[in-house]
N, C-alpha and C positions, 0 to 999 in steps of 0.2 A: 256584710262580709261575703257573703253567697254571691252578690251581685259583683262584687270586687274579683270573686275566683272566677265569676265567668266574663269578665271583661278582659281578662289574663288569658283564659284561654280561647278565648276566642283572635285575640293578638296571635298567640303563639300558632293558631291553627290556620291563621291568613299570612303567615311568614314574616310578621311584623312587631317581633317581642323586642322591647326598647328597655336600657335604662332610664329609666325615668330621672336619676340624675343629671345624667346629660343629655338629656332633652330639655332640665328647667336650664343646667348652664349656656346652653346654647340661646337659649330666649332672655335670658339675662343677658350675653353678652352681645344681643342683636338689641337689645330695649338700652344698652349702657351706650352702644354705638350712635343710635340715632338721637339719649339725650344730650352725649358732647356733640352732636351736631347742630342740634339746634340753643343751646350755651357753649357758643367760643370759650376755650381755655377757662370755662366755669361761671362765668359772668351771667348777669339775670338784670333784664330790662327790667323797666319803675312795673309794667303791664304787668308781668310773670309776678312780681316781687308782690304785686297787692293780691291777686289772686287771693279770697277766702278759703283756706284752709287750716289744718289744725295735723300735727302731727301724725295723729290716727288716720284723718281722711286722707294725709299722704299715702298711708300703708296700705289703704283701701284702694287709692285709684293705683300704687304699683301692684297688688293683687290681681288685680281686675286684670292689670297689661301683660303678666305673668303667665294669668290661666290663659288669656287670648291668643298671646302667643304662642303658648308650649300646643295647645289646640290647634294651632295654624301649623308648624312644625308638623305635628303628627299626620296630620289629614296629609299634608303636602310627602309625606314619604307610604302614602296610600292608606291610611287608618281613614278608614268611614262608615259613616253611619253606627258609629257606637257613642254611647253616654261616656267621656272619658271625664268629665269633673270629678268626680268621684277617685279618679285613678290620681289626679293632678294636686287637686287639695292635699289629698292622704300623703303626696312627694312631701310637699309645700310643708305638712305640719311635720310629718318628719327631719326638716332639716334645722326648721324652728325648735324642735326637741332636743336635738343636737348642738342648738345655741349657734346656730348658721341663720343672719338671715341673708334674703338675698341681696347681692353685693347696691346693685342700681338702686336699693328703698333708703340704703344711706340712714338707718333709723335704730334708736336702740330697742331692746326685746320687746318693752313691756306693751308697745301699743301696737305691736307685733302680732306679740300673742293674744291680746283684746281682740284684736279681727280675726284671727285664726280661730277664735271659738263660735267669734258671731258666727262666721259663716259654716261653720259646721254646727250648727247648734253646740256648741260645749257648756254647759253653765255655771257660773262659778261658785264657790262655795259659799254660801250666807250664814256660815252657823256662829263665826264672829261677828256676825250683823244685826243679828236678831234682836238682841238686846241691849245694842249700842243706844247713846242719847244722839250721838250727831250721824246724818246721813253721809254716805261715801260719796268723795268731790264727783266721782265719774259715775255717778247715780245708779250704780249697779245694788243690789239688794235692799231696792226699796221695796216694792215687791217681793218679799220671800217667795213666792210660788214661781214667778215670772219674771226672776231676776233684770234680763234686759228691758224692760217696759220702764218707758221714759231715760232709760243711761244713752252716755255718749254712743255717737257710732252704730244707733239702731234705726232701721228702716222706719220714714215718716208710713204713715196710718194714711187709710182712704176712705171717707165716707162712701162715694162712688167709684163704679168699675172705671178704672183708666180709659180715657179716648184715644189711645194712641193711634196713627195714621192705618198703622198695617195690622192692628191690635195688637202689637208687641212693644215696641219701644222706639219709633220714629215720629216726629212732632204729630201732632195735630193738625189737621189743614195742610198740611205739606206739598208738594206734586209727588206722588207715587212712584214717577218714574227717577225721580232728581233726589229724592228725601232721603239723606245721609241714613245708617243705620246696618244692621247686617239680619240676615237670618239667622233664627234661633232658635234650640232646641230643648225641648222641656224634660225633665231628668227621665223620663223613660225614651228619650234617642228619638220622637219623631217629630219631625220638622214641624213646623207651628205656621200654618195658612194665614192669609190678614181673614179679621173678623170683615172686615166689608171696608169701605173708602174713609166712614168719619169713625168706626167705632162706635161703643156704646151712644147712645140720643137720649135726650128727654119723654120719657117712657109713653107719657098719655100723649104726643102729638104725633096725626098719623102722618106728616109729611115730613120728611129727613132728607134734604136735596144737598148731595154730591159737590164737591169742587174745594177749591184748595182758599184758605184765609185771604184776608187783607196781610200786605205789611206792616210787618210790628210797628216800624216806623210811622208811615204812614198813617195810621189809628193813632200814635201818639201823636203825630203834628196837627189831623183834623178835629179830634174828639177832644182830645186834651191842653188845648193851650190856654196861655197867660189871662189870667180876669183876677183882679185887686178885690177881691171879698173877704176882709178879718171879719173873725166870728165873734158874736157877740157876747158870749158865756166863755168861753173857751180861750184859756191864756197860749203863747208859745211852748210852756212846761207841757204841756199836754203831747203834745208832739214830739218833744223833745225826750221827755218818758216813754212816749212808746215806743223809741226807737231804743231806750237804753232799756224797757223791759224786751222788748224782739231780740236783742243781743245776749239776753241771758234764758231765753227758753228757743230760740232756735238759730241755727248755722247750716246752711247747705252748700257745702263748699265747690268748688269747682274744678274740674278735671284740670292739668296741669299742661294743657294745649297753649301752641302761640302761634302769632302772626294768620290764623285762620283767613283774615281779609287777606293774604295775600296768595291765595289758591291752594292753600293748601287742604291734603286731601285727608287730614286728620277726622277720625269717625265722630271725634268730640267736640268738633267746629262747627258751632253753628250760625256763622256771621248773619248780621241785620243788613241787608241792603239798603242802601239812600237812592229814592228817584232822583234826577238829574233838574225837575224843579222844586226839590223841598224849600222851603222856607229860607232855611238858615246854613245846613250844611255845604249844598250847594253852591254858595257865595265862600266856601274854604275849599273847595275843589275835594270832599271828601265824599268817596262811595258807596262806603260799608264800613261798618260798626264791629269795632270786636267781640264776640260772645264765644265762650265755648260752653260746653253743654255740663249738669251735674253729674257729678262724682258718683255712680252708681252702684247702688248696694250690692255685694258679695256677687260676682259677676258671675253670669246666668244661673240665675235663682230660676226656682220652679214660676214661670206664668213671665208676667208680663214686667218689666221693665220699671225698679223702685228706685229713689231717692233715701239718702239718709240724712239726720241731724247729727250732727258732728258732736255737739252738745248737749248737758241735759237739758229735758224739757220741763224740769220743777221750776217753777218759782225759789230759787233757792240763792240767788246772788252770787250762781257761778261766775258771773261777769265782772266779779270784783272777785273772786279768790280761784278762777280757775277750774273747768271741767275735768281734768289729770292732776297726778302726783307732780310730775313735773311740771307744769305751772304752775301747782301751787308752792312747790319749793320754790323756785326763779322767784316770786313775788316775798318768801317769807322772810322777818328779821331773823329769825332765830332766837330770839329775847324780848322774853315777857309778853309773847304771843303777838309782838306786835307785825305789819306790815312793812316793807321797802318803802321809803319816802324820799323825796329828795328837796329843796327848799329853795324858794325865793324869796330874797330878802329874809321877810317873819315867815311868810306863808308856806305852809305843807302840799309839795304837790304831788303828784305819779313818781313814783322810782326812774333815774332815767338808768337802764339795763344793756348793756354790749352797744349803746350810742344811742338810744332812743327810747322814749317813754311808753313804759307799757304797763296794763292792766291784766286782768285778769281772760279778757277776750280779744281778741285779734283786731279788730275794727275798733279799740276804744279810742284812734286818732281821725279820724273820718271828719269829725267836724269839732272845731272850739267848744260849740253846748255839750256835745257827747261827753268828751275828753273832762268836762268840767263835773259832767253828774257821775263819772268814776270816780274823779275826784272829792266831790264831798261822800261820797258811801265809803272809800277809803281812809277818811278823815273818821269818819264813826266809827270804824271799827276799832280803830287805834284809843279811841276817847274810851270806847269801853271795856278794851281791853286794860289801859290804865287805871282805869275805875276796878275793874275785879282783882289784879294787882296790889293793889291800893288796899283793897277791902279784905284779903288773903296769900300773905305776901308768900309764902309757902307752896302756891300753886304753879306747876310746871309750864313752861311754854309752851307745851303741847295744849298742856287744858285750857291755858290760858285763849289761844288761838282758836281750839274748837266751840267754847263758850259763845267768846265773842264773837264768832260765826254764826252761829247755832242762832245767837239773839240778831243779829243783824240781817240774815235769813227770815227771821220772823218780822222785824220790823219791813219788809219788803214786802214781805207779799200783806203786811197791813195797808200800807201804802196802796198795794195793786189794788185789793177788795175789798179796801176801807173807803178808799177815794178817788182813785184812778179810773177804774169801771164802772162808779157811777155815774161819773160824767160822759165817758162813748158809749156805754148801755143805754143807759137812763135805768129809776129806780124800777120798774115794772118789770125790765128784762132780768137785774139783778134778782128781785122777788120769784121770779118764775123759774128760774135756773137755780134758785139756790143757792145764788153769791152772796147773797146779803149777810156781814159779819152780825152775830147776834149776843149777847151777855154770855150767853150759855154754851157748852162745848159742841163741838158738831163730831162725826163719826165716820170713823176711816172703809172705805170701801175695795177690798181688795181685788172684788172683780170688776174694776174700772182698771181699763187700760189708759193711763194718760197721756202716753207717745201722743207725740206732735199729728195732727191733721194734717196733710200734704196742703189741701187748701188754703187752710189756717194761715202755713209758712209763706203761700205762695201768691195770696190773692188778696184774702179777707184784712190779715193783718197789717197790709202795706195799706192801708187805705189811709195814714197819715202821713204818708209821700203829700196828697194834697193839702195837709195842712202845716205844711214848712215854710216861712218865711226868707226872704231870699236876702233882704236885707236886717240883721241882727243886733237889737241894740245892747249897750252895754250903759248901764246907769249907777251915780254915786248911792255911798254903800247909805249913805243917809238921808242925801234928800233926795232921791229916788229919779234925777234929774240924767236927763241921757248925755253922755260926756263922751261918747267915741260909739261908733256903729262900724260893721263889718257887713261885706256883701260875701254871702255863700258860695262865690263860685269861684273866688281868689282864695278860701280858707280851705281847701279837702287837705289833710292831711298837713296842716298849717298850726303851729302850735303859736302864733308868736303872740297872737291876741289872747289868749291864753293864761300865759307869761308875761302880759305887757303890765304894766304901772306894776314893775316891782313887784309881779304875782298877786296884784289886787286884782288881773284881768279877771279871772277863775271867779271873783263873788261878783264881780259887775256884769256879767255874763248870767251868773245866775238871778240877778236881780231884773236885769233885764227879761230872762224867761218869764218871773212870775208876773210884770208888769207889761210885756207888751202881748198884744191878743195874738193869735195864730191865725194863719187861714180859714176858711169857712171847708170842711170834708165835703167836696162837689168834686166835678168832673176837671176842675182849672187845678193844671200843676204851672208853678213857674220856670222859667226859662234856666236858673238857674240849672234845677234839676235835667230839662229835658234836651238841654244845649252842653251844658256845662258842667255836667256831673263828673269827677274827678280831673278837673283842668288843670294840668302842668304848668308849672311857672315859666311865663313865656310865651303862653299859648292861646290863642286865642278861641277854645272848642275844646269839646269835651266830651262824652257820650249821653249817651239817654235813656234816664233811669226808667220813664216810663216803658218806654220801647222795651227795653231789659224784663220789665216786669212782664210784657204781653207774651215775649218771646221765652220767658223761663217758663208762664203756665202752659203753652204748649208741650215745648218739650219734655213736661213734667207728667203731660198727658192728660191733665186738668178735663176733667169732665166742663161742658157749657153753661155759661149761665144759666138759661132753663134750666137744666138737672140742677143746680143747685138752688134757685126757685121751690121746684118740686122738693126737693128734700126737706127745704123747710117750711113745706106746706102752704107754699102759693102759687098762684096759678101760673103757668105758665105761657108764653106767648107763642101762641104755635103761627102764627099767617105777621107779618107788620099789619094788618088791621084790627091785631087783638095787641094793642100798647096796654102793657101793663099800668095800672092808675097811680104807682109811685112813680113813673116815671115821666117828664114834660113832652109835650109835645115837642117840642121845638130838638128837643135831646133824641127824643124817637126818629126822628127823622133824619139827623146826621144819621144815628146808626146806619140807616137803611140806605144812606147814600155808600155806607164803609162795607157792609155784611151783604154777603146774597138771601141768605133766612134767618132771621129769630136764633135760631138753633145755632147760628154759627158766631153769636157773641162772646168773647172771651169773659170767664166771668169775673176779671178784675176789671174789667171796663164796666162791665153791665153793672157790678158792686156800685161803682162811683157811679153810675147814671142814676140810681135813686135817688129818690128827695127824701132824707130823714121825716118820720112823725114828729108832730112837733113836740119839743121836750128830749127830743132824741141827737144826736150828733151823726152818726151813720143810717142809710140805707136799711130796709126791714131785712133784707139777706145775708149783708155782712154781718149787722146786730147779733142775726141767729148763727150763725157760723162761730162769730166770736165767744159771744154765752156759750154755747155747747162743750167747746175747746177748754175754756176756762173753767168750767165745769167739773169737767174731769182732770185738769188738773190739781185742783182743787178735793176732790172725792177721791182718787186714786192716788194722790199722795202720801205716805204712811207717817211724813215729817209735817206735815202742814199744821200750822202751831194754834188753831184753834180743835185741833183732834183731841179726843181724852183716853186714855187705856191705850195709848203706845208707849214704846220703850222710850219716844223722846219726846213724850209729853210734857208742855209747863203746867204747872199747877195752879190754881182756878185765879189763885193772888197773880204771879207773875199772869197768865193770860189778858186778864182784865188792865191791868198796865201796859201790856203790848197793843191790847186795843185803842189806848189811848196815845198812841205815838203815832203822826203824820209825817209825810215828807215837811212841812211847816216847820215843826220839831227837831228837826234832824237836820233840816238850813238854819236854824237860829243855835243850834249846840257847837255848829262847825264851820261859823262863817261870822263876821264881824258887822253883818247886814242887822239892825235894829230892830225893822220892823217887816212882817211880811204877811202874807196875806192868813186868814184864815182859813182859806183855802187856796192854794198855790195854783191849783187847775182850773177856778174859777174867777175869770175878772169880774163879778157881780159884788167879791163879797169884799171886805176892806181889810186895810192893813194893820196889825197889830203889835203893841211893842212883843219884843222878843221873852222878856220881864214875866210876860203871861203864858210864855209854853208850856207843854207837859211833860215832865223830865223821867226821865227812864230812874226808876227805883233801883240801883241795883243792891240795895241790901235785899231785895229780893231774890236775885240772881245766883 
């Protein structure tokens, strides 16, 4: 407050006292100006319309354009050199208080006032929380002490200090002189210097040499292209789960910028350039890649330039019920706890909602497998919500709902640390970390921060980008025989395979995943991906997810390879004639045709350049990045249903049941497939009648 009177009178004493009212109206009405300019009469390209966002991150990046501007305003009528965030927020939560928000965020209250307290630290009350059985959808008072750790809408986590270009918030590698970005002030008003040209280095090497990246592109067309290697252990589910577990512990959505390729001077553009001989784009006469930059936490924060999860980062199946109230309403029946469904022919599929199918995450149409594994966790819940039903007719739709959550939440993250992460860990790494699910109850650690890793989301976890199949088969539900395939880069947001043979697409899809192998996790992505990733019908081109991936660790500020070597305690390569011994020669050596030094490897490339140990599926840096992350998700979670002496603890019977429930289980209760494997993520093991699952108790329940 002290600091609020002197920022007041320091205005009033330089002849500069404003209402601070109409200074936000006026940056409302200069922010409402320029979004009907760039949406004619309200229309939204397919581009705009996929953008990754989520309600809240909307409110987050109109925040951000609010304070930027009312700041721009002010300076431009001579206010300088004072900290006025402080002044801007305090308007900002004022008019929110008043049940005002601002006109251009077009959004109702509630996710409103969610960012209105992140960003001023407000924290919300837990003392309804404490002692609930089920955790709150928007992951807030898991954590009693630290209510936002792991909830929607909180700044991802950094093992290492940010590499930003100017040590604040412009890409990595960038040109200094050219590198989108602005200067910026740290809450006591004084301008913030670049720490040096790269930013933080990799601590033990003494040589750190200057100069700007390769292009994203270009690293994705020499380092990473097409090589046919299925893995030998490792089915298509494998991949297919990690992408439908990455959609329920993290979302980094994306600022609300367009047309970037085409000169514009948006701060949030950060377009991919195409050389004029790439491979493949060049032959479409295309020169730049759309990107625009992430949605940036609570705009200028103290230090250097964050990212946030839209999402919680529990293992908790928000991806089928929703990270907000309002998602999870849109998705609810309102009777008998069940879910929105909608049906082909016999078969239960996705609710279709205001004209199109939707789950509980934003992305669950992205591809046929995804859309299908929402699909069977939606079909569980409904099974056992009838089942509790069933067994206590008396019980409300509310309970009924939170139950079947509550269990179906469990049955996931069984799935994640029962048999998901043994197979891209391997068992050594689960053992050493602590994942390994055990008889016996394990114990909730409340000074584990679980929020999301910025790496995690950014680098480590994408490492199943390489192990996507580009052509997808779909096999009969009995004799396991391939009766239709799908190529990946006609299907993005393509339900019709889906939906085909009368809604038996959806289990032939899934029998397909546990039957056909995946990729081999190496440096080779397919074409699909690096040509064709979201290709419009019609079209023949698409963008490129790897290039995406280089160019988002940048701009994310992603410390190097090395430093994350070093972090988990390997050595790092300081000169190219110290090649790390995971990595091949032949792979060391492209690098050093792409990078000027060691130091200047992005570390989701350098991830993919290892050679897993054998028995391993990933690289020794991703391994540890990943164990770590899961780790504490896992330990920091106050819901995670092998904990004992919480409010929403199972008890040692229901526990020991839930252990015994696989993804296996959970396709043979909700899909009309016979037999399936004994392990779903392993082509090694064989197939089983369904006859012999493990059926969920729920007189226990």
């Amino acid at each position: 407050m002290k600091k609020l009177f002197l920022i007041l009178g320091l205005l009033v004493a330089t002849g500069a006292a404003f209402d601070m009212d109409s200074v936000l109206d006026r940056a409302e009405n200069e922010l409402s100006l320029e979004l009907n300019r760039k949406l004619p009469l309200g229309s939204k390209d397919s581009v705009f319309a996929r953008k990754k966002s989520t309600p809240e991150s909307k409110v987050m990046h109109a925040y951000n354009s609010l304070i930027r501007r009312s700041l721009s305003i002010l300076k431009d009528e001579g206010v300088k050199d004072l900290d006025l965030i402080c002044l801007i927020r305090r308007a900002i939560s004022k008019r929110r208080h008043r049940g005002r928000a601002p006109g251009f965020m077009n959004q109702n209250l509630r996710p409103i006032a969610l960012v209105d307290d992140i960003c001023n630290g407000v924290n919300p009350n837990c003392s309804s929380h404490a002692n609930s059985p089920y955790r709150t959808l928007d992951g807030t008072c898991n954590n009693l002490n630290n209510p936002y750790w792991g909830a929607i809408s909180s700044a991802m986590r950094r093992w290492r200090e940010p590499a930003y270009q100017n040590g604040r918030d412009t890409p990595r590698g960038s040109n200094p002189s050219r590198a989108r970005g602005r200067k910026r002030r740290s809450r006591r008003g004084r301008r913030q210097g670049p720490r040096g040209k790269r930013g933080p280095r990799s601590r033990n090497c003494s040589q750190n040499p200057a100069g700007t990246l390769p292009n994203a592109r270009l690293v994705s067309n020499k380092f990473h292209p097409d090589c046919d290697v299925p893995d030998k252990v490792a089915t298509h589910m494998v991949a297919i789960m990690g992408q439908f577990l990455d959609h329920d512990i993290t979302l980094t959505p994306e600022d609300e910028a367009q047309d970037c390729c085409t000169g514009s001077a948006e701060e949030t553009c950060l377009p991919i350039s195409v050389g004029p001989k790439d491979s493949f784009f060049s032959n479409h006469k295309v020169k730049c890649l759309e990107f625009t930059r992430s949605v940036e936490f609570c705009e200028e924060s103290e230090g250097h330039r964050e990212q946030l999860n839209a999402i919680t980062a529990f293992v908790d199946a928000s991806n089928v019920y929703g990270s907000s109230q309002e998602v999870s309403e849109s998705l609810r029946e309102k009777s008998g706890g069940l879910l929105k469904t909608s049906s082909s022919s016999s078969y239960t599929m996705l609710p279709s909602i205001n004209g199109s199918y939707q789950a509980g995450d934003v992305r669950a149409l992205e591809n046929p497998a995804l859309c299908s594994m929402h699909t069977l966790f939606l079909r569980e819940h409904n099974r056992i919500a009838k089942a509790l039903a069933s067994k206590n007719p008396s019980l409300s739709d509310e309970v009924l709902y939170q139950q079947a959550r509550r269990i179906v939440s469990a049955e996931m993250q069984n799935v994640v640390y029962g048999e998901f992460l043994t197979v891209i860990l391997g068992q050594n790494a689960m053992n050493e970390n602590g994942l390994t699910l055990g008889s016996g109850p394990s114990t909730y650690n409340p000074k584990v921060d679980p929020s999301i890793r910025n790496v995690f989301a950014t680098a480590a976890f994408r490492f199943g980008h390489s192990m996507i199949e580009g052509v997808v088969n779909m096999v009969h539900e009995s004799t396991r025989a391939v009766k239709a395939s799908y190529k990946l880069k006609h299907n993005f947001f393509n339900t019709s395979n889906y939906l085909s043979h009368n809604g038996a697409g959806m289990e032939m899809i899934i029998g397909g995943l546990i039957s056909q192998p995946a990729q081999s996790a190496d440096r080779f992505i397919i074409p699909d991906l690096t040509n064709h990733l979201f290709q419009g019908n019609g079209s023949t081109f698409g963008t490129d997810l790897i290039a995406r991936n280089i160019q988002r660790g940048r701009e994310h500020g992603l410390a190097s390879y090395n430093a994350y070597r070093e972090f988990c305690g390997h050595q790092a390569a300081c000169s190219w004639s110290k090649k790390p011994s995971d990595v091949a020669s032949s792979t060391w050596k492209i690098l050093k045709t792409l990078y000027n030094h060691p130091n200047d490897i992005d570390v989701f490339v350098g991830g993919l350049a290892e050679t897993p140990q054998k028995g391993d599926l990933t690289g020794s840096t991703f391994q540890c990045l990943m164990a770590k992350q899961f780790q504490m998700l896992k330990e920091g979670d106050r819901y995670f249903f092998t904990h004992s002496e919480q409010a929403g603890s199972f008890t040692p019977d229901q526990r020991s049941n839930l252990l015994t429930r696989t993804l296996r289980d959970i396709i043979c209760d909700n899909t009309r497939i016979p037999e399936v494997r004994s392990n779903v993520f392993d082509a090694t093991t064989p197939f089983q009648s369904c006859t012999c699952s493990n059926s969920l108790n729920i007189k226990l329940f």
